[in-house]
C-alpha atoms as one frame of an Amber mdcrd trajectory, in Angstrom:
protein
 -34.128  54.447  18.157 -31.084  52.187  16.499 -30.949  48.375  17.573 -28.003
  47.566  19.270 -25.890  46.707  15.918 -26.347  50.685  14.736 -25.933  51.788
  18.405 -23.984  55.349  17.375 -23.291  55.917  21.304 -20.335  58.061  22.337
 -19.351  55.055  24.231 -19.832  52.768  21.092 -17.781  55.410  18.846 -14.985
  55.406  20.879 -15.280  51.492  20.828 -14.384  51.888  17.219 -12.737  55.167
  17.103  -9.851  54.346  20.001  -8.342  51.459  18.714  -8.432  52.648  14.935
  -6.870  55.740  16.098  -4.121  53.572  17.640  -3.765  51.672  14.367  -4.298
  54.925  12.340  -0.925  56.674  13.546   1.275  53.562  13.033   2.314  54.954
   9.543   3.440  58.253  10.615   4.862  56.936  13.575   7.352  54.837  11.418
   8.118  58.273   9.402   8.119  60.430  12.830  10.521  57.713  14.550  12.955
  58.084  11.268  13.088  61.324  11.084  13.223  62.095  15.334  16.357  59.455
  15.310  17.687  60.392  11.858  17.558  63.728  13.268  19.854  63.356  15.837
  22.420  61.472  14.489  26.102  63.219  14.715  26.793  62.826  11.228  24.992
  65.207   8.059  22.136  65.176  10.610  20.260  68.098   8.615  20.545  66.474
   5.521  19.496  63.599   6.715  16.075  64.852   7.918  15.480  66.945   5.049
  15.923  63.349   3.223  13.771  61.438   4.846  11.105  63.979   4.894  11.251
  64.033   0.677  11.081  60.226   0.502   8.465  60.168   2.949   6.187  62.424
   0.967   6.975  60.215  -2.112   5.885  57.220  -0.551   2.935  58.474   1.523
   1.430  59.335  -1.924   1.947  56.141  -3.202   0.519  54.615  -0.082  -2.399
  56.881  -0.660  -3.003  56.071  -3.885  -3.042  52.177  -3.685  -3.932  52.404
  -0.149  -7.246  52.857  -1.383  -8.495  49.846  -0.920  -9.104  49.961   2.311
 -11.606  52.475   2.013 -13.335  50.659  -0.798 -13.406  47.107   0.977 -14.321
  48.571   4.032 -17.362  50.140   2.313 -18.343  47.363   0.719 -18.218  44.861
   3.358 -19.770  47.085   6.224 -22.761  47.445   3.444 -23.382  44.199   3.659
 -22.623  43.428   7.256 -25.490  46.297   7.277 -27.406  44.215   4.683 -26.923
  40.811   6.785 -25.619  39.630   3.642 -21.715  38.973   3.897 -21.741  35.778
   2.390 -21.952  37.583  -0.599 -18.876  38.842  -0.445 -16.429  36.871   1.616
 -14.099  36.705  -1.271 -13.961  39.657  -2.448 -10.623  40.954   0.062  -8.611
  38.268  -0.862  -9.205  39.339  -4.852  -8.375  42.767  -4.015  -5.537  42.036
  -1.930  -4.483  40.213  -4.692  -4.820  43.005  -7.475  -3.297  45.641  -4.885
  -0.125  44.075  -4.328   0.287  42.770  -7.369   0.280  46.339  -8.407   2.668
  47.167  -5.543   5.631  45.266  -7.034   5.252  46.611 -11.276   5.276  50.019
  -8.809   8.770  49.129  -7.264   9.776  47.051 -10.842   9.036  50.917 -11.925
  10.486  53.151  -9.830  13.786  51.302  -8.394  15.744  52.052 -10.926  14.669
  55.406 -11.470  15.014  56.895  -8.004  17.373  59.694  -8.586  15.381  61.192
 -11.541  12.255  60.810  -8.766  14.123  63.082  -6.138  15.471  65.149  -8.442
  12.009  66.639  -8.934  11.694  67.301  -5.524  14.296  69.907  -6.374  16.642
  67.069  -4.146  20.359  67.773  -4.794  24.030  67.147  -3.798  24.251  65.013
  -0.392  20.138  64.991  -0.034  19.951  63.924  -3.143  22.361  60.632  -2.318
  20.511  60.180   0.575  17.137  60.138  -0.529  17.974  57.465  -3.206  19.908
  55.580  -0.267  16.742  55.314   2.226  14.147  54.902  -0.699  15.957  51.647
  -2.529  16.136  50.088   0.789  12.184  51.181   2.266  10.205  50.768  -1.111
  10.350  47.131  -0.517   8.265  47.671   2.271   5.206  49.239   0.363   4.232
  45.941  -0.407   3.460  44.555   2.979   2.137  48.006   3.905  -0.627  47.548
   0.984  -1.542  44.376   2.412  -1.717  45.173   5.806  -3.530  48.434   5.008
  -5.769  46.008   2.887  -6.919  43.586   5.515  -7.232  46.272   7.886 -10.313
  47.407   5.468 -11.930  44.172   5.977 -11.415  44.404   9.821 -13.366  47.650
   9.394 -15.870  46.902   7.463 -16.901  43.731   9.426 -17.067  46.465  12.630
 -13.960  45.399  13.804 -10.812  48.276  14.848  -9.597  46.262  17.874  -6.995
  43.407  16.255  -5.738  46.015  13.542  -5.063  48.030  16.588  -2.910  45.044
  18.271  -0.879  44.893  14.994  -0.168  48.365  14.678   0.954  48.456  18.119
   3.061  45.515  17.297   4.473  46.968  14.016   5.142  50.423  15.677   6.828
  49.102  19.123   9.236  46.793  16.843  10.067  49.665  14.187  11.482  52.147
  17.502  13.329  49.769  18.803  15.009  48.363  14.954  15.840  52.202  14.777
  17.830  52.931  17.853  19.777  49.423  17.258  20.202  49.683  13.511  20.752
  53.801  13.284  22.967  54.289  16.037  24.203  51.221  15.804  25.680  48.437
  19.184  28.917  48.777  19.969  31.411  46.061  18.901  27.811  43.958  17.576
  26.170  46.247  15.095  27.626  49.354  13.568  26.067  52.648  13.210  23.845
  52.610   9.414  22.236  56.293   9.965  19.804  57.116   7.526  19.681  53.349
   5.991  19.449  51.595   9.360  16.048  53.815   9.406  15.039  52.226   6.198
  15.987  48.791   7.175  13.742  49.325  11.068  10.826  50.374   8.853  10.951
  47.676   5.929  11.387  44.733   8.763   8.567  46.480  10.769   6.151  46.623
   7.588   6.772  42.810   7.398   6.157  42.177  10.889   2.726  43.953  10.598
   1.988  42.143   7.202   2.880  38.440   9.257   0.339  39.325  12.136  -2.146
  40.638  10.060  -2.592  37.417   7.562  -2.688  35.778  11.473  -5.506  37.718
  12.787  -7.385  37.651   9.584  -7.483  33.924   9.360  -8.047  32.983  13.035
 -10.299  35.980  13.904 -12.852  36.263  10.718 -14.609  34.255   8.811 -12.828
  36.454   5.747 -10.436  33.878   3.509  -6.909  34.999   2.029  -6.992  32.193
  -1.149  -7.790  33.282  -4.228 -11.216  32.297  -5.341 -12.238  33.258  -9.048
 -14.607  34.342 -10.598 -14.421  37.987  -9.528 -16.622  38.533  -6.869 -19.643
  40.561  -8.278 -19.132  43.388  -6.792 -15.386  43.789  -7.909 -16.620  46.258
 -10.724 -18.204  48.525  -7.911 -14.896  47.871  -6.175 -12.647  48.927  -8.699
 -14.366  52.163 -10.010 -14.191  53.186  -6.153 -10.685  52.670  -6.439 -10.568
  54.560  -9.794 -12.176  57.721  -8.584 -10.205  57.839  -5.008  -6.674  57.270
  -7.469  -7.537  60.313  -9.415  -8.740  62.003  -5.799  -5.726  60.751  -4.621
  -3.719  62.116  -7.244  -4.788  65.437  -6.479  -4.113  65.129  -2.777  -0.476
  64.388  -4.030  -0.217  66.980  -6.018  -0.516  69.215  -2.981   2.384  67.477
  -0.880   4.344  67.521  -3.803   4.374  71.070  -4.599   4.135  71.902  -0.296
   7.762  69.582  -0.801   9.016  70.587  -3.405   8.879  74.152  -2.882  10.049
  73.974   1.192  12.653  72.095  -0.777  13.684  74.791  -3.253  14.101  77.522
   0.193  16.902  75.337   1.303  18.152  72.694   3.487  16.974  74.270   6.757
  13.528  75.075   4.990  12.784  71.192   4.076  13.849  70.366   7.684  11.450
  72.688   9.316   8.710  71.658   6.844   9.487  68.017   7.061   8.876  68.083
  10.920   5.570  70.366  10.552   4.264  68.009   7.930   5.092  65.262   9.565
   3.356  66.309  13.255   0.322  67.954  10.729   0.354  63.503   9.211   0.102
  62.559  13.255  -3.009  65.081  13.719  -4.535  63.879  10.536  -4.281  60.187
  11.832  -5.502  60.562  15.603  -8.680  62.630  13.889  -8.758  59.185  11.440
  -9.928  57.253  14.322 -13.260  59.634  13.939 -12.851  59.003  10.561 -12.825
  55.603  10.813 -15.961  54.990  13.157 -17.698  57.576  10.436 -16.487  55.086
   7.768 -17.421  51.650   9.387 -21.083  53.203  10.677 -22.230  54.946   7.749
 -21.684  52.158   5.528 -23.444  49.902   8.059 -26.628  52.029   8.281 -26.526
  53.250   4.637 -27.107  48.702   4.046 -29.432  48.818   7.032 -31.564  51.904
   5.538 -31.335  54.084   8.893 -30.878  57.457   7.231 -32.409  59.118  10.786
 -29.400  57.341  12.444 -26.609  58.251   9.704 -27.900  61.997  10.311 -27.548
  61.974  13.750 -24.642  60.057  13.528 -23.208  62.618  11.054 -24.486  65.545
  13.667 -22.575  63.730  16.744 -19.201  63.555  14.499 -18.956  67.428  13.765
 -19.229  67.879  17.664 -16.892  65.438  18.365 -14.577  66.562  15.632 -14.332
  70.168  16.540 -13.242  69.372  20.502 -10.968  66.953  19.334  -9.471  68.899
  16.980  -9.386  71.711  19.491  -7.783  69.614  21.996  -4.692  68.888  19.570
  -3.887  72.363  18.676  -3.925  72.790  22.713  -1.618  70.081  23.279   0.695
  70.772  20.947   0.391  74.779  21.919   1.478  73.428  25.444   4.283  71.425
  24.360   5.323  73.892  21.069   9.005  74.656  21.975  10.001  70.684  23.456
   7.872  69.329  20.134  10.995  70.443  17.485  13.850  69.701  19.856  12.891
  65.708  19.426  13.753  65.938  15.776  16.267  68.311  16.066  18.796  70.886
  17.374  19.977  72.809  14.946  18.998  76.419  15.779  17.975  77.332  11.828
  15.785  74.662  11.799  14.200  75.144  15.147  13.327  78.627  14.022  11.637
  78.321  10.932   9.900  75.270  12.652   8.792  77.628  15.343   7.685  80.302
  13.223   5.049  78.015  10.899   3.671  75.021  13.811   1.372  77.565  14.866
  -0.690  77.457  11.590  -0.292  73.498  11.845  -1.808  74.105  15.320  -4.826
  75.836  14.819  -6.050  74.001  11.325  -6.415  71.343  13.640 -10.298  71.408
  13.870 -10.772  72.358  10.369  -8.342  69.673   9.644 -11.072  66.957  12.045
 -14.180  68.221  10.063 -12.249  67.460   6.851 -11.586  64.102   7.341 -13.960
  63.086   9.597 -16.474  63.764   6.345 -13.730  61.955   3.620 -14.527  58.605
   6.094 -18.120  59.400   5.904 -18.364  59.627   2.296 -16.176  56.480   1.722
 -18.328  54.436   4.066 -21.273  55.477   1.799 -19.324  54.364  -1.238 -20.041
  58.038  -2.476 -16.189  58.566  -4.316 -17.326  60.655  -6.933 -18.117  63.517
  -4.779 -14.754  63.122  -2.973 -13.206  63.113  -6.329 -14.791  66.172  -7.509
 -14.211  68.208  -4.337 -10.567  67.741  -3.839  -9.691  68.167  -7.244 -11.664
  71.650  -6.733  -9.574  72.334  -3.932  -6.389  71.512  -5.265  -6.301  73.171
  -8.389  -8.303  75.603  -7.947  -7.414  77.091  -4.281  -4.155  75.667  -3.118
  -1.912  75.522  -6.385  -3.105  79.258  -7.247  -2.607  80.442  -3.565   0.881
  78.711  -3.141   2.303  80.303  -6.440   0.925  83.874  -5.260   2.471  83.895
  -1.665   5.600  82.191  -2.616   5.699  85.240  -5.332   4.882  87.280  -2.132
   8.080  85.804  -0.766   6.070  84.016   2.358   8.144  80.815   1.893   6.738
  78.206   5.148   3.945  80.590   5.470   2.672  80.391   1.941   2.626  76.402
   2.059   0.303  76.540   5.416  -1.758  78.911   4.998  -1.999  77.479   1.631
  -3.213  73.889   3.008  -5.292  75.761   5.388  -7.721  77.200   2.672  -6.877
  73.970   0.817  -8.498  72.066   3.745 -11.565  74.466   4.060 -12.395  73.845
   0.973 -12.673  70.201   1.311 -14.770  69.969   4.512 -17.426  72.370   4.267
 -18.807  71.466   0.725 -18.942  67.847   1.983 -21.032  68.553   5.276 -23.204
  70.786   2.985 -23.418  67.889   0.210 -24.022  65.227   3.058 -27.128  67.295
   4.538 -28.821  68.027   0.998 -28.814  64.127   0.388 -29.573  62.535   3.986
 -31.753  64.904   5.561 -34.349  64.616   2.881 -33.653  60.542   3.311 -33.986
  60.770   7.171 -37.161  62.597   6.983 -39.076  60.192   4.522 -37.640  57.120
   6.250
């Protein structure tokens, strides 16, 4: 039986899983609130949406990409927390921290002034086009609070902890609805009416919020330090070829959104609407399954340092159950509330309907979608980013790209992007629960 510190209870699970489920949507909550009150707004309110859903995809794959390290610290540090061993490593979050956002502004140095050319490959044009450019220029200088935040969140993790990055997500969410209704619609006679940029602004002021209370917690909560001690930590070279494999992983998982975007893109204005609502309620699943995720993440890692391979099997065992009803429960809810769900982001009848005619698919990948990811968090807790690596670029390139370009050729539009990331998302769960078994159950047996 596990001692109380590898207790893998449903009880203790959801200790872990809740909160960083709460703190898990606060990303696409900042992109659902822009686009349900860009959405709305009286003027170019289509091309508005269809704007913010192209930026969004931009920067959610730059997020993923240097968000990384959240995976990698919180690997690392649960390890040793496993390991009773964390002074080890106590400054080696501040050192990545410091790399990651450093990287975060040559990223904005880079792209700023090339925004236009960016969109434009999003097959972006005319008044989408302007728009895009308008909301990016203003919410790229966001990204660098987001890394951080995202960044000390992975030490939270990794030291077993979900419950304060929870508190600042609620913080950061609750202030970036609020900054949108006054900033996009404006007070009268105080504030006027931005639209599309007053979105940007809520989110970047929001970000920083987030970024203030997390260097707080962090500080006052952990014994984890934000100076900058050198030298590098030892483990910084383990650190940064984790990072290494989950950008070129990452790359691949961005290589998906950006042909999903850019070919909803190519169908039309009413098209990227439709899809930029789907995607974005597909981003909310995805995150409320992360909480799973996370307490995979934060637990393996612990009991791959403690050596309790019997426990990270039935751990592992507990997670596919738990996946599958949660994932099940989703596509339910949002069955139940299918028609309401599109008239919060908008009411334009084209849009509604090609919404209407795709959310089903979004629906009921839902428990494929929790067995995916549940096993990415598992993997990453075990520091095993190689195999990740190796399986989505198998999935990518080798079943979604050639499925999208044969039922877009079959003229399925919408339907050949989901049913496209359907298959795509198959393919990345099942070879990792298969993978997981051939390695652990051995282990678990032996131990």
């Amino acid at each position: 039986m596990p001692d109380k510190k590898t207790d893998i209870s449903l009880k203790h699970i959801n200790r872990l899983a809740i909160p960083a489920l709460i703190s898990g949507i606060s990303e696409p909550i900042l992109s659902l609130t822009d686009a349900a009150i860009v959405g709305n707004i009286n003027l170019n309110a289509t091309e508005s949406l269809a704007a913010v859903g192209i930026v969004t995809t931009f920067l959610s794959m730059l997020i993923w990409v240097l968000g990384q390290t959240r995976s990698a610290i919180s690997s690392i540090v649960s390890q040793y927390v496993g390991a009773n061993q964390l002074d080890k490593i106590k400054n080696l979050p501040a050192q990545a921290i410091f790399i990651i956002t450093s990287l975060s502004v040559l990223i904005i140095i880079s792209t700023f002034p090339f925004a236009k050319s960016i969109f434009k490959l999003y097959n972006a044009s005319d008044l989408i086009l302007e728009y895009s450019v308008d909301y990016y220029k203003i919410r790229v200088f966001g990204f660098p609070f987001t890394l951080f935040t995202i960044a000390v969140f992975g030490a939270f993790r990794g030291l077993q902890n979900t419950y304060y990055p929870m508190l600042i997500a609620i913080i950061g969410a609750s202030a970036n609805i609020v900054l949108d209704f006054i900033l996009v619609y404006g007070i009268t006679g105080v504030i006027p009416a931005m639209n599309i940029k007053g979105a940007a602004y809520a989110s970047v002021i929001a970000q920083l919020i987030m970024a203030a209370f997390s260097t707080y917690y962090l500080l006052k909560k952990t014994p984890i330090p934000l100076k900058i001690s050198f030298p590098f930590n030892k483990e910084i070279n383990r650190f940064a070829l984790m990072i290494l494999n989950l950008f070129v992983r990452t790359i691949a998982l961005n290589v998906t959104l950006y042909y999903a975007s850019a070919f909803a893109t190519s169908y039309g204005a009413a098209y990227i609407a439709a899809y930029t609502i789907a995607i974005n309620l597909w981003f909310l699943g995805a995150f409320i399954v992360d909480g799973y995720s996370s307490a995979g993440n934060i637990l393996s890692g612990k009991l791959l340092g403690a050596k309790q391979y019997k426990t990270l099997v039935l751990l592992s065992n507990r997670l596919i159950k738990y996946g599958i009803i949660i994932g099940i429960i989703i596509a339910v809810l949002g069955g139940l509330l299918y028609y309401p769900l599109g008239t919060i982001f908008t009411n334009d009848p084209e849009v509604l309907k090609k919404f209407y005619s795709i959310f089903w698919i979004v629906l009921a990948m839902q428990p494929l979608c929790a067995l995916a990811f549940i096993f990415d968090g598992i993997f990453k807790g075990l520091g095993r980013m190689k195999v990740l690596r190796n399986i989505l670029l198998i999935a990518t390139f080798l079943v979604f790209v050639p499925i999208l370009f044969w039922l877009d050729y079959l003229d399925y539009k919408l339907y050949a992007i989901f049913i496209a990331l359907t298959l795509w998302i198959i393919a990345r769960g099942f070879p990792l629960i298969i993978k997981f078994r051939k390695i652990f159950i051995p282990l678990s047996q032996n131990s």
